[in-house]
KELUMSE-558148 format. One line per 5 residues: number of its first residue (from 1); their letters; for each residue y, x, z of N, C-alpha, C. Coordinates in nm, 2 decimals, padded with zeros to 4 digits, always signed. Layout:
<sites>
NUM> a> Y:X:Z:Y:X:Z:Y:X:Z  ...
</sites>
This chain:
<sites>
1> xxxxx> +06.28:+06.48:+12.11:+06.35:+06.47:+11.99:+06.44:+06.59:+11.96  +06.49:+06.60:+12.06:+06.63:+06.76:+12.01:+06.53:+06.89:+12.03  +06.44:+06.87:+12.11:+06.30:+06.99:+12.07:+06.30:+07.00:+11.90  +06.24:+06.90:+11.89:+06.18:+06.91:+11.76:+06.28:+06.90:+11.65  +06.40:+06.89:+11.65:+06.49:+06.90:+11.58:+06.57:+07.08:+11.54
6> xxxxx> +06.57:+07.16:+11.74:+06.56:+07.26:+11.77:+06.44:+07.35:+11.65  +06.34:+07.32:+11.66:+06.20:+07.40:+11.61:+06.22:+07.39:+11.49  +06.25:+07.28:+11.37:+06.28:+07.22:+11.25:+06.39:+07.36:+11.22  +06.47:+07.34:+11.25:+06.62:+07.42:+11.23:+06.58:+07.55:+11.24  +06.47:+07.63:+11.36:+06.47:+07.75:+11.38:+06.39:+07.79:+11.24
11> xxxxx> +06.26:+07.74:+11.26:+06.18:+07.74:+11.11:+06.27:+07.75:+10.97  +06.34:+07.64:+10.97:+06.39:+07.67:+10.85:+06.49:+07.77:+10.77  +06.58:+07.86:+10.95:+06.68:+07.93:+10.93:+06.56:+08.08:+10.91  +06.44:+08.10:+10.96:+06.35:+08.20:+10.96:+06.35:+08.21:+10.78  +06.30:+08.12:+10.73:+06.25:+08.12:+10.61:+06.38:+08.16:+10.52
16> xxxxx> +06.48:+08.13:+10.49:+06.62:+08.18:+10.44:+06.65:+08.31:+10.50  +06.63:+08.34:+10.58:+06.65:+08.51:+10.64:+06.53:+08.58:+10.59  +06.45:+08.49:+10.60:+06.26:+08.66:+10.53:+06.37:+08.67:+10.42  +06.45:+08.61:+10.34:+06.49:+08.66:+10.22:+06.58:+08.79:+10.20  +06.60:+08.81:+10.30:+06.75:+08.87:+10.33:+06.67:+09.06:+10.28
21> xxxxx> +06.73:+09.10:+10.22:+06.65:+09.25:+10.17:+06.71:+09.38:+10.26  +06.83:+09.31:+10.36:+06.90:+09.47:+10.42:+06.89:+09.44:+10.58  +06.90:+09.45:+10.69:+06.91:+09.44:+10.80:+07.04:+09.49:+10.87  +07.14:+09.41:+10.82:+07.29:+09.48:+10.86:+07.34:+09.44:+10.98  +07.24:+09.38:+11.11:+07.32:+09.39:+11.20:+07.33:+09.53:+11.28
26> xxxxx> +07.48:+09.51:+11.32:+07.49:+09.69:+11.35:+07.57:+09.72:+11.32  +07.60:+09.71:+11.12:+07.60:+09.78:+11.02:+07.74:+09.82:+11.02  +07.82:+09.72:+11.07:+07.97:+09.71:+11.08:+08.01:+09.78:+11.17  +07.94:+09.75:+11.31:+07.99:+09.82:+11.42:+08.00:+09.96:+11.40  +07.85:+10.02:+11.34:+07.85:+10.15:+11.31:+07.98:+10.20:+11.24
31> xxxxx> +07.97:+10.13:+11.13:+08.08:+10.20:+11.05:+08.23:+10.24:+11.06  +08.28:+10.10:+11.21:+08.38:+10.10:+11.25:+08.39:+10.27:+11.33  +08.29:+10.22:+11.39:+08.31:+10.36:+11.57:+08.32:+10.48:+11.45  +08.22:+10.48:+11.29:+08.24:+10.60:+11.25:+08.39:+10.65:+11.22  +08.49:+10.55:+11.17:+08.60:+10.57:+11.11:+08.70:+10.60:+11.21
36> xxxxx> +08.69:+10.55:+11.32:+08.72:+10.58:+11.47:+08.78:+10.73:+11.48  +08.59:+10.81:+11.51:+08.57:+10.91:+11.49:+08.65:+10.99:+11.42  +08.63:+10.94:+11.31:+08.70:+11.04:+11.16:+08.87:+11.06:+11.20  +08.92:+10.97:+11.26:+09.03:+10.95:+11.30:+09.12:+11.03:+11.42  +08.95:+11.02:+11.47:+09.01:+11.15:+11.61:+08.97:+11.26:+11.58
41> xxxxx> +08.90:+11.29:+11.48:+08.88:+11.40:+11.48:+09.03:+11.49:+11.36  +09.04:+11.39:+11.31:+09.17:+11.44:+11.24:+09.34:+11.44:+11.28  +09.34:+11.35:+11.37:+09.42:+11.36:+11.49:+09.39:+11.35:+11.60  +09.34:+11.50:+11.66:+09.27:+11.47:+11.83:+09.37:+11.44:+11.89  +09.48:+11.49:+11.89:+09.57:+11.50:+12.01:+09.69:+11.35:+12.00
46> xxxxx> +09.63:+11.25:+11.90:+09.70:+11.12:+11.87:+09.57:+10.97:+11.90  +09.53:+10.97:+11.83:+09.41:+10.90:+11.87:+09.28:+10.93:+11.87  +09.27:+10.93:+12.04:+09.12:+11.01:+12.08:+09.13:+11.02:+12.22  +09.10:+10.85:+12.23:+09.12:+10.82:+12.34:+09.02:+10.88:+12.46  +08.91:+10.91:+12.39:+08.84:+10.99:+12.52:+08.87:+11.12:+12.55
51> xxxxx> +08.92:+11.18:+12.44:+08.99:+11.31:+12.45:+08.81:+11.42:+12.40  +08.76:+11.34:+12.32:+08.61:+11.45:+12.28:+08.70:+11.55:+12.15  +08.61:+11.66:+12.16:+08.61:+11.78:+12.08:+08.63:+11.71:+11.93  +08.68:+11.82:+11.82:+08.67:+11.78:+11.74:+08.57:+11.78:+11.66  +08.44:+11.88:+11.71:+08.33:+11.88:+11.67:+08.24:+11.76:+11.71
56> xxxxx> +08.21:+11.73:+11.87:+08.21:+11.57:+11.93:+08.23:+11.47:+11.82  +08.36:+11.44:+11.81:+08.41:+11.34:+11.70:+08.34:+11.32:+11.58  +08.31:+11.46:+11.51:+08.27:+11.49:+11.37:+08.11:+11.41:+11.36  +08.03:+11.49:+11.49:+07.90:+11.51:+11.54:+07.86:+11.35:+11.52  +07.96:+11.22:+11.57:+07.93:+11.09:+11.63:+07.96:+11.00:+11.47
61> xxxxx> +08.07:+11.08:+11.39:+08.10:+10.95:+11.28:+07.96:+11.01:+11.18  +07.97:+11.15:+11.20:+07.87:+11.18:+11.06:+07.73:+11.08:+11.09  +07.69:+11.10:+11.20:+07.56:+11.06:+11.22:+07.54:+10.89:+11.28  +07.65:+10.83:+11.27:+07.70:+10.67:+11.25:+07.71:+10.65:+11.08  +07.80:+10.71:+11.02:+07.82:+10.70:+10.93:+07.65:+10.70:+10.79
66> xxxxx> +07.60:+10.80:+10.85:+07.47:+10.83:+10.79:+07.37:+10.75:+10.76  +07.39:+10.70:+10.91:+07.27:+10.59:+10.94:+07.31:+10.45:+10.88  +07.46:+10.41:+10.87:+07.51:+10.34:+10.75:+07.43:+10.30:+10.67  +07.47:+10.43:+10.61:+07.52:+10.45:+10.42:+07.31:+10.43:+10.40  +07.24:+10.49:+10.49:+07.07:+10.56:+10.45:+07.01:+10.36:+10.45
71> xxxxx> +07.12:+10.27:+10.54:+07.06:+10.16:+10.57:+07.08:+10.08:+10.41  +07.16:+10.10:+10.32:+07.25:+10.08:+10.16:+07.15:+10.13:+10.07  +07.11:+10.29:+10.11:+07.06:+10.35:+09.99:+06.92:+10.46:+10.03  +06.94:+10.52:+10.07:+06.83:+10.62:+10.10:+06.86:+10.73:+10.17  +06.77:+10.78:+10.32:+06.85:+10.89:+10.36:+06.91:+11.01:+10.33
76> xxxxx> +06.84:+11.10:+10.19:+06.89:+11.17:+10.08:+07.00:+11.17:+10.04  +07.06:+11.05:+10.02:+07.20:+11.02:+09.94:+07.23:+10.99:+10.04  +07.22:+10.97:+10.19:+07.32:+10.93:+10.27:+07.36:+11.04:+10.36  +07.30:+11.15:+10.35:+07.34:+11.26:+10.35:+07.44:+11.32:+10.35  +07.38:+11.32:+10.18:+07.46:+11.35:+10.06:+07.61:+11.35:+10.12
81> xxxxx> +07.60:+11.18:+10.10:+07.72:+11.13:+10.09:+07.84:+11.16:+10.21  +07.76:+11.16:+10.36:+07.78:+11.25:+10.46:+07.86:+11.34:+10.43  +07.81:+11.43:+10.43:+07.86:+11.59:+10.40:+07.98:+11.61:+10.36  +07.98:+11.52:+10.21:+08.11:+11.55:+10.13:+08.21:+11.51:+10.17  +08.21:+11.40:+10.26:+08.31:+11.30:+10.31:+08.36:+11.36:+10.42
86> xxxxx> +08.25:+11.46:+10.51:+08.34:+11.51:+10.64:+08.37:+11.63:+10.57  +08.34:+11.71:+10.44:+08.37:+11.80:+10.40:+08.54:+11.83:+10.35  +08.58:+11.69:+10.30:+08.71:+11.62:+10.22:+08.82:+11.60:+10.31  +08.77:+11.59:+10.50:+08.85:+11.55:+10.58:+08.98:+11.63:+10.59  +08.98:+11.76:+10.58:+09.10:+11.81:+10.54:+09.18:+11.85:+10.47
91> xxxxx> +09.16:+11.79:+10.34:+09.26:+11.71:+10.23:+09.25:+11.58:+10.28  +09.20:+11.50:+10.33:+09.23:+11.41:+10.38:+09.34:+11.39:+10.44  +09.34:+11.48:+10.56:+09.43:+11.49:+10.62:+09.59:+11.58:+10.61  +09.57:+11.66:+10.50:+09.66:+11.68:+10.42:+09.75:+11.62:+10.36  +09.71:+11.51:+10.29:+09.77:+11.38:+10.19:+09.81:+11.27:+10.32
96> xxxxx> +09.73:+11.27:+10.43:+09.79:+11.19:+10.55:+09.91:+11.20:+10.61  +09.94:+11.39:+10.58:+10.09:+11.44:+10.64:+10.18:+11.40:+10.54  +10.15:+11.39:+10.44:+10.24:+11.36:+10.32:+10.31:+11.25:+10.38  +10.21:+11.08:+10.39:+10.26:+10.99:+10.39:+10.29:+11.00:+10.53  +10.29:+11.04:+10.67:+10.35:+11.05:+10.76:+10.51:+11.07:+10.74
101> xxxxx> +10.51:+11.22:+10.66:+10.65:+11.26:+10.60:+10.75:+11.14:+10.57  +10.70:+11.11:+10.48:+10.73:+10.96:+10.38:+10.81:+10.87:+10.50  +10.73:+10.82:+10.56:+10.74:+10.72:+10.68:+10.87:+10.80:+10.80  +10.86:+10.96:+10.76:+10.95:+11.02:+10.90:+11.12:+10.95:+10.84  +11.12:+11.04:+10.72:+11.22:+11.04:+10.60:+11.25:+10.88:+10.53
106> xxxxx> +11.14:+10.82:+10.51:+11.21:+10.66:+10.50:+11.25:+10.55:+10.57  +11.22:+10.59:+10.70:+11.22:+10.48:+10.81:+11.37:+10.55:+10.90  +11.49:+10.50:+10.89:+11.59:+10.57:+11.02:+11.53:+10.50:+11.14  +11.46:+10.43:+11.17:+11.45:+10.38:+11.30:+11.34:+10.44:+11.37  +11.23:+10.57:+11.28:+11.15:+10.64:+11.30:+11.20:+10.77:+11.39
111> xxxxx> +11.16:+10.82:+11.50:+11.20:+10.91:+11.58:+11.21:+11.05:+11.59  +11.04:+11.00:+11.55:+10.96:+11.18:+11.55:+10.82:+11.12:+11.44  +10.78:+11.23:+11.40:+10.62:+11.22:+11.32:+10.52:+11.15:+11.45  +10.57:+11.18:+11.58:+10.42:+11.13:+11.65:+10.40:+10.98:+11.63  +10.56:+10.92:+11.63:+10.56:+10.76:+11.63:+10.53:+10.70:+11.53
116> xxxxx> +10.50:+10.76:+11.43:+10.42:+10.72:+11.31:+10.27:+10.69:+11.33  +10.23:+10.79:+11.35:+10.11:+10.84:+11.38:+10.08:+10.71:+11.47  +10.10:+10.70:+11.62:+10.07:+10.64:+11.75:+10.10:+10.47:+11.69  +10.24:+10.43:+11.62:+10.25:+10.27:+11.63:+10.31:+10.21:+11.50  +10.28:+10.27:+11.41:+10.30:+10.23:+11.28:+10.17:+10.16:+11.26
121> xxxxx> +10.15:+10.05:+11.21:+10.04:+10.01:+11.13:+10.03:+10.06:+11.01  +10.09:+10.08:+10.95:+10.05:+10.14:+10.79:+10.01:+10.25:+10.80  +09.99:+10.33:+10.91:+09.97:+10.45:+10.90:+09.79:+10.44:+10.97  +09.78:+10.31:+11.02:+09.65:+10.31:+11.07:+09.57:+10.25:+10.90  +09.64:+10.14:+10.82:+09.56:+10.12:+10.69:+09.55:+10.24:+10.58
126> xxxxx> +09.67:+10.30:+10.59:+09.65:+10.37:+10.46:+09.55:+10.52:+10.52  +09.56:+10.53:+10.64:+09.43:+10.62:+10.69:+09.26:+10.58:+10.62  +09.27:+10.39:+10.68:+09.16:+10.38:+10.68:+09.13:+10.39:+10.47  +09.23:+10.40:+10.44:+09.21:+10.37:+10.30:+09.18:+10.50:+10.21  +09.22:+10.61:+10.26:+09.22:+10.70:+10.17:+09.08:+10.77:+10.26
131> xxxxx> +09.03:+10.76:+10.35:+08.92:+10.80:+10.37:+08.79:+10.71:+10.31  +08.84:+10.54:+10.31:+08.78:+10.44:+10.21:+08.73:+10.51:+10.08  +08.86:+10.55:+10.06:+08.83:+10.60:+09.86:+08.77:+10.69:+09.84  +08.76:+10.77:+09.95:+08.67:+10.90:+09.91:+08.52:+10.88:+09.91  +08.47:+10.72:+09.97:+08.37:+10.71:+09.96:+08.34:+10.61:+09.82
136> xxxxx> +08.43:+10.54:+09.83:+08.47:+10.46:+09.73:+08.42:+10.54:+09.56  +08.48:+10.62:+09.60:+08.47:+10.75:+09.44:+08.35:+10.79:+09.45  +08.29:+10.78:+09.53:+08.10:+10.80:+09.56:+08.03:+10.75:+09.52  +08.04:+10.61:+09.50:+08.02:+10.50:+09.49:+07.93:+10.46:+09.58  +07.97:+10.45:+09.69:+07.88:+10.42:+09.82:+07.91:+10.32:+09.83
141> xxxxx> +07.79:+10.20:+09.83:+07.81:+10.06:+09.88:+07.84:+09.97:+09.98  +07.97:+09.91:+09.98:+08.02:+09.80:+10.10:+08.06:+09.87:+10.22  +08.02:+10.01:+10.25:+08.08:+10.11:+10.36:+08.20:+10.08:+10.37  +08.29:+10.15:+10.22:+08.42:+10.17:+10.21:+08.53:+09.98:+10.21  +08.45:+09.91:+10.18:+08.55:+09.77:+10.21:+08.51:+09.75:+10.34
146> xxxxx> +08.47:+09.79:+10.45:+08.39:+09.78:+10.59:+08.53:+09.82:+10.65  +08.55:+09.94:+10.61:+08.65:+10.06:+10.71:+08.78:+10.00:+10.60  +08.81:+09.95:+10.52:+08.95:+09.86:+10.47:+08.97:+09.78:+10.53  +08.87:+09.67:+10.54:+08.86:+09.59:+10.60:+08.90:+09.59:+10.77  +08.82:+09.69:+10.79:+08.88:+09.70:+10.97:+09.00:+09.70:+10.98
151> xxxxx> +09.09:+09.78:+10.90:+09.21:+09.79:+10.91:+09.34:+09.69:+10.85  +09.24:+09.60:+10.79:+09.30:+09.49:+10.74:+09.34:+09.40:+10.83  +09.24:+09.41:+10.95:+09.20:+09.28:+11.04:+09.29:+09.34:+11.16  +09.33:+09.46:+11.17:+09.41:+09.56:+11.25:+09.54:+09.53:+11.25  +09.60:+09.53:+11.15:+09.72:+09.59:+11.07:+09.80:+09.44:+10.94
156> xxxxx> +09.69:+09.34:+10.87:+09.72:+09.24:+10.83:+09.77:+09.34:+10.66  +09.73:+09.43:+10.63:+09.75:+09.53:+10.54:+09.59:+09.55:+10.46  +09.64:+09.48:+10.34:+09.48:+09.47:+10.29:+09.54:+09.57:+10.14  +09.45:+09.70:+10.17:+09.41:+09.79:+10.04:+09.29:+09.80:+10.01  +09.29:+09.76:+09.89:+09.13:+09.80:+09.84:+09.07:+09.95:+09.82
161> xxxxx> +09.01:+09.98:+09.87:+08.97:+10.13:+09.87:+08.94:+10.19:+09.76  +08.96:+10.11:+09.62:+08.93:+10.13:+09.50:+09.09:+10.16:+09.39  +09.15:+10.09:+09.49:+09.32:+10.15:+09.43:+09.35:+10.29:+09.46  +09.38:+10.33:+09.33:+09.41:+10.50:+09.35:+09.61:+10.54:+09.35  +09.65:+10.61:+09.48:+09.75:+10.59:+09.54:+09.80:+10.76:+09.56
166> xxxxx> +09.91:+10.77:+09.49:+10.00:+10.91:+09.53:+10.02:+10.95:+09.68  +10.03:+11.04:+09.65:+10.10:+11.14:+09.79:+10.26:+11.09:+09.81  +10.28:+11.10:+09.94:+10.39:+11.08:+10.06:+10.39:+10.92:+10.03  +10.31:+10.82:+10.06:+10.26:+10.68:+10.03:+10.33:+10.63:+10.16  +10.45:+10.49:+10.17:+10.52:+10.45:+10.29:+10.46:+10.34:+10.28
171> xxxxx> +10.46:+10.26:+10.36:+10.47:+10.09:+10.38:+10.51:+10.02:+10.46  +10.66:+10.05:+10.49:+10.72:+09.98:+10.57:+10.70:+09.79:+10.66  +10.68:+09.80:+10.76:+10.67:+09.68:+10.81:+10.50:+09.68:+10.79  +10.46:+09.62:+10.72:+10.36:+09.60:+10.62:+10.27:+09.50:+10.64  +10.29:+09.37:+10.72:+10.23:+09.25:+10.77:+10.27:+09.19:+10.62
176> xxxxx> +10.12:+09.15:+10.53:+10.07:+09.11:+10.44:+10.14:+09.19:+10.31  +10.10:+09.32:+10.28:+10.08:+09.38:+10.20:+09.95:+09.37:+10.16  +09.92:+09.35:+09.97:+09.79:+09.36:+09.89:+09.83:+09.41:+09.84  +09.70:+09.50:+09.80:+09.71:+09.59:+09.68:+09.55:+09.60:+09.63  +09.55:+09.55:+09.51:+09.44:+09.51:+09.45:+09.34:+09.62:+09.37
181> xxxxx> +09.23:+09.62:+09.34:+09.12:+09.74:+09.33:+09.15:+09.82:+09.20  +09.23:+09.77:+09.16:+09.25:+09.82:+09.01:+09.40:+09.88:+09.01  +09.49:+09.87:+09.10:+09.58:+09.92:+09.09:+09.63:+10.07:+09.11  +09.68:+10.13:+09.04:+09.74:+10.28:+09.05:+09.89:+10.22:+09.13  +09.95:+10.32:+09.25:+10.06:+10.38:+09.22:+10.07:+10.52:+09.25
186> xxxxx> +10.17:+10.56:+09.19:+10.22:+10.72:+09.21:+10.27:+10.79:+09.30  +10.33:+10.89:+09.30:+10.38:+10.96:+09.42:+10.49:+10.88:+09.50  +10.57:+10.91:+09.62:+10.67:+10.86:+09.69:+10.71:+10.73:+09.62  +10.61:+10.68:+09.71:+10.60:+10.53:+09.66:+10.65:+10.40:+09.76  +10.74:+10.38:+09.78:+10.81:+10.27:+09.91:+10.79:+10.13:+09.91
191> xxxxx> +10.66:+10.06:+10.00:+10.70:+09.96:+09.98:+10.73:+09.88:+10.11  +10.75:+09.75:+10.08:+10.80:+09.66:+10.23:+10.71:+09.54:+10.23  +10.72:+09.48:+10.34:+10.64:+09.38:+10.40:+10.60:+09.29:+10.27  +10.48:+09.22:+10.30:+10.46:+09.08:+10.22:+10.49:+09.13:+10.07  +10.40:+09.28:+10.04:+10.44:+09.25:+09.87:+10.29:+09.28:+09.81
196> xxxxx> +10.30:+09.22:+09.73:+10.17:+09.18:+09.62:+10.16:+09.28:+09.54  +10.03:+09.33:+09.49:+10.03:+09.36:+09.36:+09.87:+09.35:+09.30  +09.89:+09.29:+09.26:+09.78:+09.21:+09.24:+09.74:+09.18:+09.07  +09.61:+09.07:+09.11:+09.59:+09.08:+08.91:+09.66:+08.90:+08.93  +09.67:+08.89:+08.78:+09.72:+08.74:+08.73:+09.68:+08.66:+08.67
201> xxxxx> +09.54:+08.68:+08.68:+09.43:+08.59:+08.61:+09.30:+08.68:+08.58  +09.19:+08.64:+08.59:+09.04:+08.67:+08.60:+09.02:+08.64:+08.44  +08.95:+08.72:+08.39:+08.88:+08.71:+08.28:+08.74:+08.64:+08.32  +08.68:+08.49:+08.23:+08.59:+08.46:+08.24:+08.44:+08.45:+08.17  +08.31:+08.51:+08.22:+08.20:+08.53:+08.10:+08.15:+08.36:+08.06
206> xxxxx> +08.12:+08.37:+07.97:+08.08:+08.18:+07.90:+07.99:+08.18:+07.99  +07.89:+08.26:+08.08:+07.86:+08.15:+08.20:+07.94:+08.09:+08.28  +08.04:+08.12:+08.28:+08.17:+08.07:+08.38:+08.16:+08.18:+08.48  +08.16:+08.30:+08.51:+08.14:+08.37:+08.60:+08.29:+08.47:+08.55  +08.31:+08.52:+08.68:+08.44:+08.63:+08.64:+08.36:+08.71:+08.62
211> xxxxx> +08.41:+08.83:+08.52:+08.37:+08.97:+08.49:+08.43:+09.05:+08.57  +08.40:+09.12:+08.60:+08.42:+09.24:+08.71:+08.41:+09.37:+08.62  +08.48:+09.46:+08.74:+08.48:+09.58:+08.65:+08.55:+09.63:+08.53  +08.67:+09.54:+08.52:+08.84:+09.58:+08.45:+08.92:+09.60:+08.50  +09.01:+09.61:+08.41:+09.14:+09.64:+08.50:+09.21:+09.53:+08.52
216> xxxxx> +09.28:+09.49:+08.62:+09.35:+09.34:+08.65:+09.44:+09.35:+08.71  +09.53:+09.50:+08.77:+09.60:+09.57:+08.90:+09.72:+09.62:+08.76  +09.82:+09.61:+08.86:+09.93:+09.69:+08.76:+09.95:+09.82:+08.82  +10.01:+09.95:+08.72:+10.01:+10.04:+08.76:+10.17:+10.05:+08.79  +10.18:+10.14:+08.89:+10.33:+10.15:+08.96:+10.34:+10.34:+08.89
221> xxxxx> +10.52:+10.36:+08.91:+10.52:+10.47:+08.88:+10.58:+10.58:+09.01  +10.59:+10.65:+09.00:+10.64:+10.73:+09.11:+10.81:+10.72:+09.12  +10.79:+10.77:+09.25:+10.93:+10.72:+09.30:+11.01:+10.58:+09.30  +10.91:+10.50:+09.28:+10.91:+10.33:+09.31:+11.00:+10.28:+09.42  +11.04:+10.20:+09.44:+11.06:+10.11:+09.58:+11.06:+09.96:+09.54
226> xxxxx> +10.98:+09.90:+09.61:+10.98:+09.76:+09.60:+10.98:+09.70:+09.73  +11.10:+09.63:+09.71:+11.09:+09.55:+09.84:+11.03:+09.41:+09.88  +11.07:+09.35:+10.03:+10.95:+09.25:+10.06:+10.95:+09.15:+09.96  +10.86:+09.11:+10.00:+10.79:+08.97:+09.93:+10.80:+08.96:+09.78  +10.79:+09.11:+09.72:+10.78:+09.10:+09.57:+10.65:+09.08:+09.54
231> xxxxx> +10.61:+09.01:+09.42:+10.49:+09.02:+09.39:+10.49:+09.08:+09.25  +10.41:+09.19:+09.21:+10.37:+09.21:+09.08:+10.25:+09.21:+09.02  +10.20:+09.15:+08.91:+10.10:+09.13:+08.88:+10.05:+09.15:+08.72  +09.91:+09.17:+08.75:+09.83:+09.19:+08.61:+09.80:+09.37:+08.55  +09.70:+09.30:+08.47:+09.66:+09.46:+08.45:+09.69:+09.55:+08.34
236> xxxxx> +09.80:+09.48:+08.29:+09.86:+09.54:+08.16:+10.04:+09.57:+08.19  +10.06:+09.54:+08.37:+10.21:+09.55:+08.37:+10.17:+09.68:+08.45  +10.33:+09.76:+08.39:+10.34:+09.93:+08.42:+10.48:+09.91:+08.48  +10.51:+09.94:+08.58:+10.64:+09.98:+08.63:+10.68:+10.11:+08.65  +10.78:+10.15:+08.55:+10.81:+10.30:+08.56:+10.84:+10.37:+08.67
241> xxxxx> +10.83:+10.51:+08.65:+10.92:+10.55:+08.73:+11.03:+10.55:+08.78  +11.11:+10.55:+08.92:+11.21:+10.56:+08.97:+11.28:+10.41:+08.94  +11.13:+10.30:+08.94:+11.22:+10.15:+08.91:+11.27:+10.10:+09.08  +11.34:+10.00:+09.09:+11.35:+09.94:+09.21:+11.34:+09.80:+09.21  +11.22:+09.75:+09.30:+11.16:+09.58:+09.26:+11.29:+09.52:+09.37
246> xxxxx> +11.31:+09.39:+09.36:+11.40:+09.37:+09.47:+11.38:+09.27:+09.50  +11.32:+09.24:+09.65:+11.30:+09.13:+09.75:+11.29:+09.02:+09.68  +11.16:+08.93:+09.69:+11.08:+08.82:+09.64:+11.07:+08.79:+09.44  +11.13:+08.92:+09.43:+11.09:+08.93:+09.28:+10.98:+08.88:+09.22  +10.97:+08.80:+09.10:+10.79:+08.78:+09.08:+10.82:+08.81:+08.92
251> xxxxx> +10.74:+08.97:+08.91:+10.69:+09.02:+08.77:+10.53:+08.98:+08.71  +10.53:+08.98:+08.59:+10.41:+08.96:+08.53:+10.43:+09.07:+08.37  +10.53:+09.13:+08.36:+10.53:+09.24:+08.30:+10.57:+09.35:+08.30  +10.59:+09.45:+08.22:+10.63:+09.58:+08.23:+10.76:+09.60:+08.25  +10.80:+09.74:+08.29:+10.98:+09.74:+08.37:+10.96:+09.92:+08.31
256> xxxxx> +11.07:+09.92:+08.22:+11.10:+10.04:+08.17:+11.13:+10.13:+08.33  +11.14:+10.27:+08.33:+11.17:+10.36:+08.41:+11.33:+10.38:+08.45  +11.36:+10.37:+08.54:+11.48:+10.38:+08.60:+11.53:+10.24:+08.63  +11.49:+10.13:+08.58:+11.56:+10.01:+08.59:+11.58:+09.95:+08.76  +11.66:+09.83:+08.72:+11.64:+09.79:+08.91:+11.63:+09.65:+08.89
261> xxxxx> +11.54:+09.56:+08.88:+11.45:+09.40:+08.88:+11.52:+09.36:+09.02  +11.61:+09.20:+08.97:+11.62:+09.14:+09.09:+11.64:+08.99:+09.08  +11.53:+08.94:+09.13:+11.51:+08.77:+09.12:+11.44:+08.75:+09.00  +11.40:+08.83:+08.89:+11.35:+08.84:+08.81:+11.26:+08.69:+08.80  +11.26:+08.66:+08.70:+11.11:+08.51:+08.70:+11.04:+08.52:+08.58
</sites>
């Protein structure tokens, strides 16, 4: 009986998988060890734990990464897409010292740049994020939420790799920060733990399906600070420049520049 119940079950899970069009076991792992890579090779002398070259490094994410993206789309464009992305690593890593900075200069309990680098979590998401977006801007498929995602499950810091984010970028604390696909913020941008920014309602097509592919994120402006557990939302709220959100604020519209929001409802 539990044979043939066994056989029933196998057969049937067979027949729902022939359907399956991509073969992504692997696919994750790969893309993890590539981001890894990317990471040591942009900070050897911080994380790189085996202590490989920085060409080593380059050598293992390109050709993980490759084998990816070729498994999505075709080996041509996964090339492609290759190339540009290890090509970008140092502006990458340029815009990384920024927000290091950010984190030296905003945090007093920060010591040196290396303690950033070594045990900050936000410095391990917004890595994985802005290397995210450069593929993101490629438009390379499900790679870039793969390597958010890692760092989401890291760090409890979920950025969408499709949010486009200023230079010297902090995130203080940052156990349950969102930041939604659609969202802009600007330059020297401060935020704290547990804050939202998110959309505030889904537009729906008369099949009843959400539409995708608007805007739903609010844009933040530079020189921001918002602190924890604020949430702001929607895709038509702008928060100016040089505003200050304050601890569990909840917006759903726009905040002239310079202002300071507190308990706001």
């Amino acid at each position: 009986m539990i044979q043939e119940i066994l056989k029933s079950a196998e057969l049937e899970l067979q027949n729902l998988s022939s359907q399956d069009k991509v073969d992504y076991n692997g696919l994750k792992e790969n893309v993890e060890l590539a981001f890894r890579n990317i990471q040591a090779a942009m900070f050897p002398s911080h994380v790189n734990p085996e202590n490989k070259s920085i060409a080593e490094s380059l050598k293992i994410a390109s050709e993980k990464l490759s084998e990816a993206i070729a498994r999505l789309t075709n080996v041509d464009d996964a090339e492609n897409f290759t190339v540009k992305l290890i090509s970008r690593l140092p502006e990458i890593r340029r815009v990384l010292w920024t927000d290091i900075i950010a984190a030296y200069q905003g945090d007093p309990a920060a010591r040196n740049p290396d303690e950033i680098i070594l045990a900050y979590p936000a410095f391990t998401a917004i890595s994985a994020y802005r290397v995210a977006h450069e593929l993101f801007m490629m438009n390379v498929p499900l790679i870039p939420r793969i390597i958010t995602e890692y760092a989401h499950r890291l760090t409890g810091i979920d950025i969408h790799p499709g949010a486009m984010i200023g230079e010297y970028f902090f995130i203080d604390h940052g156990t349950g920060v969102v930041i939604g696909e659609t969202s802009t913020i600007g330059h020297r941008v401060k935020i704290y733990q547990n804050v939202t920014i998110g959309a505030k309602s889904f537009d729906v097509a008369p099949d009843g399906s959400l539409v995708k592919g608007i805007k739903r994120h609010p844009d933040i402006g530079n020189d921001v600070v918002i602190y924890a557990g604020a949430t702001i939302l929607g895709g038509q709220t702008v928060i100016g420049d040089h505003c200050v959100i304050g601890g569990n604020v909840w917006l759903t519209h726009s905040v002239k520049s310079g202002r300071v929001v507190l308990n706001e409802r």
